[in-house]
C-alpha positions in Angstrom: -92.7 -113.0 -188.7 -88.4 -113.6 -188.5 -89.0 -115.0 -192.4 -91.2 -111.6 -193.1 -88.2 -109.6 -191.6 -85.9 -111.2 -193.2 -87.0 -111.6 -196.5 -87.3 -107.4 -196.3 -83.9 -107.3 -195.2 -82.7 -109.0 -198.5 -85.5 -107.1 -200.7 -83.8 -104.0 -199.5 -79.7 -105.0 -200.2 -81.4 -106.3 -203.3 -82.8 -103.0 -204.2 -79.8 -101.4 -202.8 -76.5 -102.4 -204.2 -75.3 -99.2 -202.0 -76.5 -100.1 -198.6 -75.0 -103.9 -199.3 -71.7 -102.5 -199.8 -71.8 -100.4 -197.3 -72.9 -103.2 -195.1 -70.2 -105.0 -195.7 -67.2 -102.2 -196.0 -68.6 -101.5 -192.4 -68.2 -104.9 -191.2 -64.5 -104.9 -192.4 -64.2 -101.9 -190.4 -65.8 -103.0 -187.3 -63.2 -106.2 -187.3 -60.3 -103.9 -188.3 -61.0 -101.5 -185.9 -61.5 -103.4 -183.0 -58.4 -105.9 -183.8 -56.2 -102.6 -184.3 -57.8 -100.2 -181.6 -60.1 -102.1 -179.1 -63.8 -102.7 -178.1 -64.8 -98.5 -178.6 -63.5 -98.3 -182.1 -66.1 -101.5 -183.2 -69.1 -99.8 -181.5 -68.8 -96.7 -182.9 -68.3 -98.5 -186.1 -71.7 -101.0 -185.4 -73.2 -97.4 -184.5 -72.1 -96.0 -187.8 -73.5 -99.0 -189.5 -76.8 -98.8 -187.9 -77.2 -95.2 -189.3 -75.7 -95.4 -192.6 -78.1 -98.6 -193.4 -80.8 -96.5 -192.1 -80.1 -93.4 -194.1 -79.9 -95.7 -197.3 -82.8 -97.0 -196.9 -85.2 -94.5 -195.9 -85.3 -91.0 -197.0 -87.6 -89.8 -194.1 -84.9 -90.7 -192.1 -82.2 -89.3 -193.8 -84.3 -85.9 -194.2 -84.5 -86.2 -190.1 -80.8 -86.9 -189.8 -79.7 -83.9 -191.5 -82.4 -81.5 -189.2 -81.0 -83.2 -186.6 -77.3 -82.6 -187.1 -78.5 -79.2 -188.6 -79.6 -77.7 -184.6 -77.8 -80.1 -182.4 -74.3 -81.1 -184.4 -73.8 -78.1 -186.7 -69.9 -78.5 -187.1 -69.4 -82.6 -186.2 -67.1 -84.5 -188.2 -65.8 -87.8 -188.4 -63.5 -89.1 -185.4 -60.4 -89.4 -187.6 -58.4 -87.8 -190.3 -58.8 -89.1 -194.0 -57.6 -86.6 -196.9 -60.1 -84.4 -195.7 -62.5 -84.7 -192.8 -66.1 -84.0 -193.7 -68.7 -83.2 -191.3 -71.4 -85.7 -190.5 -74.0 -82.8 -191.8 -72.1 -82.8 -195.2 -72.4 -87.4 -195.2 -75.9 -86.9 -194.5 -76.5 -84.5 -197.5 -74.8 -86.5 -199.6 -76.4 -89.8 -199.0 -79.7 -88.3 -199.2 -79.0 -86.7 -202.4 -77.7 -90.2 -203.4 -80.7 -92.0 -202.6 -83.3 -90.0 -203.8 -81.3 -89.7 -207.4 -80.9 -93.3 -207.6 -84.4 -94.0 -206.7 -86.1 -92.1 -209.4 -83.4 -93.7 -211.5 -84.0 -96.8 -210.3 -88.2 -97.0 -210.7 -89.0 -94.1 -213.0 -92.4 -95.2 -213.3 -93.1 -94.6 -209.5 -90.9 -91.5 -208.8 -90.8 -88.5 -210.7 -88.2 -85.7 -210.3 -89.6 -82.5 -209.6 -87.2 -79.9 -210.0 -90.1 -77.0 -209.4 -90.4 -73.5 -210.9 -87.7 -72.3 -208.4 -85.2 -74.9 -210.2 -83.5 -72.6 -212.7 -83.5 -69.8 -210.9 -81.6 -72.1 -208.3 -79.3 -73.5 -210.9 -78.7 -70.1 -212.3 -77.7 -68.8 -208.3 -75.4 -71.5 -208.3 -73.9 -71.0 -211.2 -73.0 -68.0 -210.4 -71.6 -68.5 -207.3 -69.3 -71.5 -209.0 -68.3 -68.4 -211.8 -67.6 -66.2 -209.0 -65.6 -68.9 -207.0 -63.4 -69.6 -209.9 -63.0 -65.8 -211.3 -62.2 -64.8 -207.6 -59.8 -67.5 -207.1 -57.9 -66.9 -210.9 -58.7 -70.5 -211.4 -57.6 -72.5 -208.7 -59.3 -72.1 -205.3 -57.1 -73.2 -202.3 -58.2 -76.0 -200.7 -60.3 -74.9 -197.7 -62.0 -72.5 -200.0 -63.4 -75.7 -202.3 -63.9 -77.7 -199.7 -66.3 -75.2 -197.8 -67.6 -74.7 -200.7 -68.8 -78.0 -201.4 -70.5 -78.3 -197.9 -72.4 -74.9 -199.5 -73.4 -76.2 -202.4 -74.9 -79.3 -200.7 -76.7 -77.3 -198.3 -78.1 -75.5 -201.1 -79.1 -78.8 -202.9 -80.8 -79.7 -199.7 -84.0 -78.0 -201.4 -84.3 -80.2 -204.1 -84.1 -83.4 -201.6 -87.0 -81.7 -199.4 -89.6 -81.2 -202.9 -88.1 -84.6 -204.6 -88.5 -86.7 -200.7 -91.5 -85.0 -199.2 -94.6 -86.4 -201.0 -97.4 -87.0 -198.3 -99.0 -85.3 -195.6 -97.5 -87.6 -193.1 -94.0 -87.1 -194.3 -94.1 -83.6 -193.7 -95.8 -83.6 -190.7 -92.9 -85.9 -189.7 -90.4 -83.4 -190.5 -92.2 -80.3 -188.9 -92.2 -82.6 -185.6 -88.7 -83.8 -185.9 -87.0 -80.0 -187.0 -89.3 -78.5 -183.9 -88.1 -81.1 -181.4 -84.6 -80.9 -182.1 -84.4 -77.1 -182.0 -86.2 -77.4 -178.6 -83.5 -80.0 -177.4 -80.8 -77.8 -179.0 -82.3 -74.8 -177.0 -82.3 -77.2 -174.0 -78.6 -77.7 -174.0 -78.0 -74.6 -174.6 -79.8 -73.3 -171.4 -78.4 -75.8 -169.4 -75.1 -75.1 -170.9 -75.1 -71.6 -169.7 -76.8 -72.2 -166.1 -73.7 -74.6 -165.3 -70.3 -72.6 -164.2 -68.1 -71.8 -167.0 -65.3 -73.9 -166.6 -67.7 -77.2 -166.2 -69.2 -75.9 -169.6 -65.9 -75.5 -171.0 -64.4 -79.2 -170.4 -67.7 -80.1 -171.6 -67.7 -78.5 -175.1 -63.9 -78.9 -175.4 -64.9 -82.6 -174.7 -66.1 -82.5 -178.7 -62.5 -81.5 -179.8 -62.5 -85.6 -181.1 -65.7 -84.7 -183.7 -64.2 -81.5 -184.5 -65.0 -78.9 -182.8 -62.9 -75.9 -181.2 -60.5 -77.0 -177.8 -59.1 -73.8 -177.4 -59.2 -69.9 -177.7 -63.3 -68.6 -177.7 -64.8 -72.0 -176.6 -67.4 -70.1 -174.2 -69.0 -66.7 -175.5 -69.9 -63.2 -174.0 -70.6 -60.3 -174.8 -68.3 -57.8 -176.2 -65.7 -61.0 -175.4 -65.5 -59.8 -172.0 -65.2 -62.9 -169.6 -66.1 -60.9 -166.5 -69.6 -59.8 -168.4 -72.4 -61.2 -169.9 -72.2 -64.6 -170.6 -74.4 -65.7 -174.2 -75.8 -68.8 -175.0 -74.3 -71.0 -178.1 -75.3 -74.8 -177.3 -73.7 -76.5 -179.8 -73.3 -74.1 -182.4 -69.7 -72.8 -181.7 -71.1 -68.7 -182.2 -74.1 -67.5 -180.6 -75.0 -65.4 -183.6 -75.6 -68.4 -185.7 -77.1 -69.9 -182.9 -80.0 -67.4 -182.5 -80.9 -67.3 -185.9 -81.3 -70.8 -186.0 -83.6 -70.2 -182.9 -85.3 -67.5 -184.8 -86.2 -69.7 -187.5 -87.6 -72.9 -185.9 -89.6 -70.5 -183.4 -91.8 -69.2 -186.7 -91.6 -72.3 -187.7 -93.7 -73.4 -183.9 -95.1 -70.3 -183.7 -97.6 -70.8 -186.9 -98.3 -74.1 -185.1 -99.1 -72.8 -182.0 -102.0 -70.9 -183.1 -103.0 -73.5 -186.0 -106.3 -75.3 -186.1 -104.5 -78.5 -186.1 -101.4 -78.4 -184.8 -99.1 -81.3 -185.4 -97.9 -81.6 -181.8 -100.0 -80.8 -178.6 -100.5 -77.2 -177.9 -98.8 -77.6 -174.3 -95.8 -79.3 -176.0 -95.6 -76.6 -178.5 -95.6 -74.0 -175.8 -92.9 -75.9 -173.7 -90.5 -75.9 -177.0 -91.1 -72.2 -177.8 -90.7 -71.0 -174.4 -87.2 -73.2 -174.1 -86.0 -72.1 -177.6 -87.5 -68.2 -177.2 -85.5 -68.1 -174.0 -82.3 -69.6 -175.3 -82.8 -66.3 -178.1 -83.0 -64.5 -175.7 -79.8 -65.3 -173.8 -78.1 -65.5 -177.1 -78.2 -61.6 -177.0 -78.4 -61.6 -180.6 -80.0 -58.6 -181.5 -80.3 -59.7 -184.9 -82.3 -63.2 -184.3 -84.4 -61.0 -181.6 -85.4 -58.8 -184.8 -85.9 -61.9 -187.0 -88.0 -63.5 -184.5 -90.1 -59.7 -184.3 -90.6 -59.9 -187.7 -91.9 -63.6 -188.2 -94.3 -63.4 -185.4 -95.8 -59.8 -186.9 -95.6 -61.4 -190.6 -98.0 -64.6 -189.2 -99.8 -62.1 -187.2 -100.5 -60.0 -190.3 -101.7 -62.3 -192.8 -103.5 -65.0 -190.7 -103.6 -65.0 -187.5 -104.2 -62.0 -185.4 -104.8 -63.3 -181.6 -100.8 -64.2 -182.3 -100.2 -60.1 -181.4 -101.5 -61.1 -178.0 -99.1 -64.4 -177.5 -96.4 -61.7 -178.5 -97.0 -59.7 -176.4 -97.6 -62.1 -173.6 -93.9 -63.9 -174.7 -93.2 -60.2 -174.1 -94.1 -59.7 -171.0 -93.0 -63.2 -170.1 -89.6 -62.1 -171.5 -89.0 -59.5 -169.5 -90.2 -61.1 -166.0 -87.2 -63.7 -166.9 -84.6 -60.9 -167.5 -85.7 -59.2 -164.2 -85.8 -62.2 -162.3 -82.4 -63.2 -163.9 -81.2 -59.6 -163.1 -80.2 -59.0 -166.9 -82.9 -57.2 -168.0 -81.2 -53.3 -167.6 -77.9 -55.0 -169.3 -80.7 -56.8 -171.9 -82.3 -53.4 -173.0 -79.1 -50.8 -173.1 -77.3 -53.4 -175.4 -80.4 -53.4 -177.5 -80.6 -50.1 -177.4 -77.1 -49.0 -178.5 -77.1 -51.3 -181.2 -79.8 -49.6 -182.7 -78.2 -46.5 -182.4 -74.8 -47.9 -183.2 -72.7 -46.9 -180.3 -71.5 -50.1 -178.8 -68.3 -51.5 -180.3 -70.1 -54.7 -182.2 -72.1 -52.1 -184.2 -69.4 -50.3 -184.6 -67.4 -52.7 -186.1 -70.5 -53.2 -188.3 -71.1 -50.1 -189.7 -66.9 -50.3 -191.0 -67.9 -53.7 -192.1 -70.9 -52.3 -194.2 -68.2 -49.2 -195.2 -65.8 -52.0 -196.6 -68.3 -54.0 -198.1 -69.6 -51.1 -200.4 -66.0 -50.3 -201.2 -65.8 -53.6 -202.8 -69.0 -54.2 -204.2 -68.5 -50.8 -206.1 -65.1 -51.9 -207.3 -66.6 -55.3 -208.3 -70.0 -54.6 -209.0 -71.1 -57.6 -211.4 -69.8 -60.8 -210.1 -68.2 -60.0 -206.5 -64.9 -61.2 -205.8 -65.3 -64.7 -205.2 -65.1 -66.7 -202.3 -61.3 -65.7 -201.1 -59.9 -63.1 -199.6 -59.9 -59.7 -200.7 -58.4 -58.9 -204.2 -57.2 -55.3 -202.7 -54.6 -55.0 -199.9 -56.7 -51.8 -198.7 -60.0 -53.6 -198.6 -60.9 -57.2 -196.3 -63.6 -59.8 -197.1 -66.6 -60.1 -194.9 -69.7 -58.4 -193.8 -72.4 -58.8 -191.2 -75.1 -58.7 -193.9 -76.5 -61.7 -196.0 -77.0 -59.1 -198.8 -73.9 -57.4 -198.8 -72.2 -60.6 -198.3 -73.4 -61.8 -201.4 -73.0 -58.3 -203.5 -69.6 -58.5 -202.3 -69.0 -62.6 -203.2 -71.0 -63.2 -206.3 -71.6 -59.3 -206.8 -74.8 -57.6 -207.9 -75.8 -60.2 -210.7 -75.9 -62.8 -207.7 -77.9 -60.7 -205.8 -80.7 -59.9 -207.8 -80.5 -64.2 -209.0 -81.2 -64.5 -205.0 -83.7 -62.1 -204.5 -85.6 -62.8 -207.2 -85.3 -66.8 -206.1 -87.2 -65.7 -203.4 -89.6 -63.2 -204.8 -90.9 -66.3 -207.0 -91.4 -68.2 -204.3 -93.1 -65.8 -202.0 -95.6 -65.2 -204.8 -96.0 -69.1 -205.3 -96.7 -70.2 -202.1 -99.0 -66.5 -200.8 -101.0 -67.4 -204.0 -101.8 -70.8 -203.5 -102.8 -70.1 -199.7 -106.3 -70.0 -199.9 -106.3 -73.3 -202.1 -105.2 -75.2 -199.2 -107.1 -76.8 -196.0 -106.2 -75.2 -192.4 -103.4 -77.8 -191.8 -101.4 -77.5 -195.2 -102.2 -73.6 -194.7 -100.5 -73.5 -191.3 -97.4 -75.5 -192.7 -96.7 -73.2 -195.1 -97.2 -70.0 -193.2 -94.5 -71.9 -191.2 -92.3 -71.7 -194.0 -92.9 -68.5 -194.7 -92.3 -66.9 -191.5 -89.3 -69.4 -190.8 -88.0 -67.4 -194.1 -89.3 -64.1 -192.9 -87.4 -64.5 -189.6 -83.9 -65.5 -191.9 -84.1 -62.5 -194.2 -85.0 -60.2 -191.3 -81.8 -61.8 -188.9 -79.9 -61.2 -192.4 -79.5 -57.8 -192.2 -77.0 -57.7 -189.1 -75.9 -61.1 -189.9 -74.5 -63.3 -192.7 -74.8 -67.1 -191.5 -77.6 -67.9 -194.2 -74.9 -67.3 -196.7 -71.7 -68.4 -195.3 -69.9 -71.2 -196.6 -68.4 -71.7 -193.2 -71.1 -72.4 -191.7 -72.8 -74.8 -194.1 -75.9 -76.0 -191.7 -77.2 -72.3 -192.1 -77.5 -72.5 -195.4 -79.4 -75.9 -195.2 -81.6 -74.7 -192.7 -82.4 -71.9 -195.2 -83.3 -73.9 -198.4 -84.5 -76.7 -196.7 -87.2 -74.7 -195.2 -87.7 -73.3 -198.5 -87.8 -76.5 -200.1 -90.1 -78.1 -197.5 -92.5 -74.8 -198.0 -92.5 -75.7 -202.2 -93.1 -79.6 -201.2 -95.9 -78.7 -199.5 -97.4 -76.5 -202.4 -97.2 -79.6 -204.1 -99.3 -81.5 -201.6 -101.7 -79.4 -202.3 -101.8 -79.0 -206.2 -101.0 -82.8 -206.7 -104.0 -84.6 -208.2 
């Protein structure tokens, strides 16, 4: 068994030049680092070994890694300062993308890329966000600009790992599990994140200033940004904006399972993570990734599976019992109210952002104004709005490449459907309603295209690309 092991120890460095030289940069690290900085340094460098030799190797596990990072470690990066410090989300991308690449190139006659009907309408959508980027920038984009830009761009490319990695049943029931589980742990933390008192919770997440994340100014959130009101749930997602439309898509993503045939984890368990990660939405007060989540849950319950209006209405009333009992509920429904008539001060702000968005998009109506700031000194970059935002970025042109994008695969996926068994079906309406639930939190919010917040924009095409692999499952001979 030890000469089995290790004979598939040395089939793997030799089928990996990569991995061995990562295996043995690492181990020059793990000497250096505990000769120059002590016993800590050369663990977290044995850990970092452990992971990167596992994310070479196996694709399911790089796949995993990046969900993983994507709801629990959104904004982590490396421990120390090179050039630039990338995020471990952005390593993970790129190692997958590596892997996969060099694998088809590797053994051609075994792996096949699949770029999909959704490729060049991908391509083109990039394209013109690179055109845009440039033509905003007069050439030469500032640093931080290219360099969040990048993490965008391999968030993007996430899709073509999930259709080019994803080639069995097994592997994408693996990935359903693993991207339902960690958004229910995420959701965990989050909860108890908010039920400790706030300056506990604060030298807790200011505890993460060494991986990069925020040690001062709006480190805990509320609402309105009034520390004597409403505190909102953010886990580890810095904003609790992002956060709940996160939420909002993994819950349609659980939801479809829930009321599957087959689900791929027990129905209890299933309950237990979308109770958890439906509560942390809650808390959130997102009004947005509440109206995402509305509009997944009646999309599923629409096409497929109608006794899903009852466990709405149940999560309803179940809802509201946990608002009462946590003596939020009259704060809950008068914020939700006002924003739908636009009275509180957030929607205010909104409906200037939406005011100054049009301004520019009718200024710059064909390809945006980049990726910068605003060109004008009477107008400011940003919106609240996935589809403003990118009217305004990559203007009207870049729009209609991303809307279309998704109208092609919409009508892809709805049509093949009834091709499919019950388990494959419920995947995919997964998919769907996980998209649904993003377009629906993007029109209040702009996180799925945001090059700031890069795991957004994985979570997005990833779920898109897992939703074509799956389509492929089924057409595959």
């Amino acid at each position: 068994m030890a000469t089995r092991s290790a004979l598939s120890v040395r089939d793997s460095l030799i089928r990996s030049p990569a991995l061995a030289a990562v295996l043995a940069l690492t181990a020059g690290a793990i000497v250096g680092g505990a000769t120059a900085f002590g016993p800590i340094y050369a663990l977290a460098g044995l850990l970092g070994m452990f992971v990167g030799a596992t994310l070479l190797v196996s694709t399911e596990a790089g796949l995993l890694t990046v969900f993983a990072l994507t709801t629990l470690l959104p904004f982590a990066t490396l421990p120390f300062r090179a050039i630039i410090t990338p995020s471990l989300l952005s390593l993970a991308l790129l190692a997958l993308l590596a892997v996969w690449l060099l694998r088809i190139l590797a053994r051609p006659e075994i792996y096949d890329l699949r770029v999909t009907t959704l490729g060049l309408p991908i391509f083109a959508f990039l394209g013109l966000t690179f055109f845009s980027l440039i033509l905003g920038a007069r050439g030469l984009p500032d640093t931080t600009t290219l360099h969040n830009y990048v993490k965008f761009l391999l968030g993007v490319l996430l899709y073509f790992s999930l259709v080019n990695c994803v080639r069995s049943d097994p592997q994408a029931r693996l990935l359903l599990r693993g991207l339902l589980l960690t958004g229910g742990l995420a959701a965990l933390i989050a909860l108890l994140l908010w039920i400790l008192n706030d300056q506990l919770a604060q030298q807790l997440l200011v505890a993460l200033g060494r991986i990069g994340y925020p040690t001062s100014g709006r480190v805990l959130r509320y609402v309105e940004d009034d520390v004597n009101g409403l505190e909102r749930a953010i886990g580890l997602s810095v904003d609790p904006n992002s956060f709940g439309g996160m939420l909002a898509l993994v819950v349609a993503l659980g939801a479809a399972q829930l009321v599957a045939r087959q689900p791929i984890l027990p129905r209890w368990l299933l309950g237990m993570l979308l109770t958890v990660m439906s509560l942390a939405l809650l808390l959130t007060f997102s009004r947005a990734a509440l109206i995402g989540l509305i509009a997944a849950a009646a999309y599923l319950a629409t096409l497929r599976y109608r006794r899903l209006w009852w466990v709405m209405l149940g999560g309803a009333g179940l809802g509201s019992i946990l608002l009462l009992s946590l003596g939020f509920a009259d704060e809950f429904l008068s914020r939700f109210v006002s924003g739908l008539q636009f009275r509180d001060q957030a929607q205010q702000m909104r409906l200037a952002e939406f005011q100054n968005a049009l301004a520019i998009i009718t200024r710059y109506p064909a390809f945006g104004i980049g990726f910068g700031q605003a060109p004008d000194i009477d107008l400011t970059a940003g919106v609240s709005s996935i589809y403003l935002a990118i009217a305004q970025r990559i203007g009207l042109v870049g729009l209609a490449a991303f809307l279309t994008t998704l109208g092609v695969w919409f009508v892809r996926t709805i049509r093949l459907l009834p091709a499919m068994n019950e388990e494959r079906s419920s995947w995919l309406l997964g998919c769907q309603a996980g998209i649904v639930a993003a377009l629906a939190v993007g029109l209040a919010d702009h996180y799925f295209f945001n090059i700031e917040f890069s795991h957004m924009v994985a979570l997005f095409w990833g779920t898109l690309g897992l939703g074509q692999a799956i389509t492929s499952l089924a057409t595959d001979p």
